[in-house]
C-alpha positions in Angstrom: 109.6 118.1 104.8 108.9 115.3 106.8 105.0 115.3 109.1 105.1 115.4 112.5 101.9 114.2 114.2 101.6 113.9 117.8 105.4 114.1 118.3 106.0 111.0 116.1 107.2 110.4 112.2 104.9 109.7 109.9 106.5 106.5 109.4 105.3 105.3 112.9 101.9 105.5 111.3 102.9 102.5 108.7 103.1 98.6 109.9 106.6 97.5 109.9 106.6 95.1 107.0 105.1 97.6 104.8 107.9 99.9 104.8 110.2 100.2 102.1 114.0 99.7 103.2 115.2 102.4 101.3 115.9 106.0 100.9 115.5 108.1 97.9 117.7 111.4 96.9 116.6 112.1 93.6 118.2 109.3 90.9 120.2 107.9 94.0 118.5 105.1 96.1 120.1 103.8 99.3 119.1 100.4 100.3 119.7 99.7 104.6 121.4 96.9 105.3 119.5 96.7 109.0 116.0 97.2 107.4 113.9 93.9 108.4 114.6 91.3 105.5 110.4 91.2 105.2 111.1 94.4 103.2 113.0 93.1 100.6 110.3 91.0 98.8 109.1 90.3 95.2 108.3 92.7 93.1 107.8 94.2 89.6 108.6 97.9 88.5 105.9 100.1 86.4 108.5 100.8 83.7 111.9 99.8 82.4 114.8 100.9 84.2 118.4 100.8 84.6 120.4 100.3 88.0 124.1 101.1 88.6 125.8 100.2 91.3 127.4 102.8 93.2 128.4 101.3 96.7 127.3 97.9 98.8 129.2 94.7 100.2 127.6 91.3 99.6 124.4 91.9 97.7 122.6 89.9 95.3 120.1 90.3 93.1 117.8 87.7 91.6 115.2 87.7 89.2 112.4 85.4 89.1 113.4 82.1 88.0 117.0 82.6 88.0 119.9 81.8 90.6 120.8 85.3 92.7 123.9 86.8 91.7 126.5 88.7 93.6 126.3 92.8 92.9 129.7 94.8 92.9 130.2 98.3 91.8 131.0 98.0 87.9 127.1 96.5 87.6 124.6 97.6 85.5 121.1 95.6 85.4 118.7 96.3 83.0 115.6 95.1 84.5 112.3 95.5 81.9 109.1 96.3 83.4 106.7 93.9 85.3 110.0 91.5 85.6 109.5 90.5 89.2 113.2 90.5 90.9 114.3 90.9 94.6 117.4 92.5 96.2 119.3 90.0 99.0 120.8 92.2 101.3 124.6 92.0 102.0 127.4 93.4 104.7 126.3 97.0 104.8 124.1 100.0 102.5 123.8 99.6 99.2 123.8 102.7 97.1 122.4 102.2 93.6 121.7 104.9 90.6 118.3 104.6 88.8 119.0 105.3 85.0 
């Protein structure tokens, strides 16, 4: 269930860059294509994980220290914890599973 306060989402509450350009629907994320590319920054993940990709046109993903590389939907990533790594957004939503 989503607040309402004063007529407005909750998320009107939050500065712009400080929102996360995705959605969550249990182990499926979906990443929007039109979120502002400040979103997509640097970061590291609390604990190993896996990422399949399920749907997305012309995104990349780069670790740190390595060249970004083009995402289609027969890849996995393996990405071990506190590993920073970025998405680069592409053509349109990308729909990942988190493993």
């Amino acid at each position: 269930m989503v607040a309402i306060i004063t007529g407005k989402h909750i998320a009107d509450f939050i500065p712009h860059e400080r929102r996360r350009p995705y959605a969550d629907e249990g182990d499926i994320r979906t990443f929007d294509v039109n979120a502002p590319i400040e979103q997509y920054v640097w970061h590291r993940d609390l604990s190993d994980r896996t990422i399949n990709i399920l749907e997305g046109e012309g995104w990349q993903f780069q670790f740190e220290g390595s060249l970004p590389y083009n995402l289609n939907e027969i890849t996995e990533i393996d990405i071990p914890k506190d590993t920073f790594h970025r998405l680069i957004p592409g053509y349109n939503n990308l729909k990942i599973r988190i493993c």
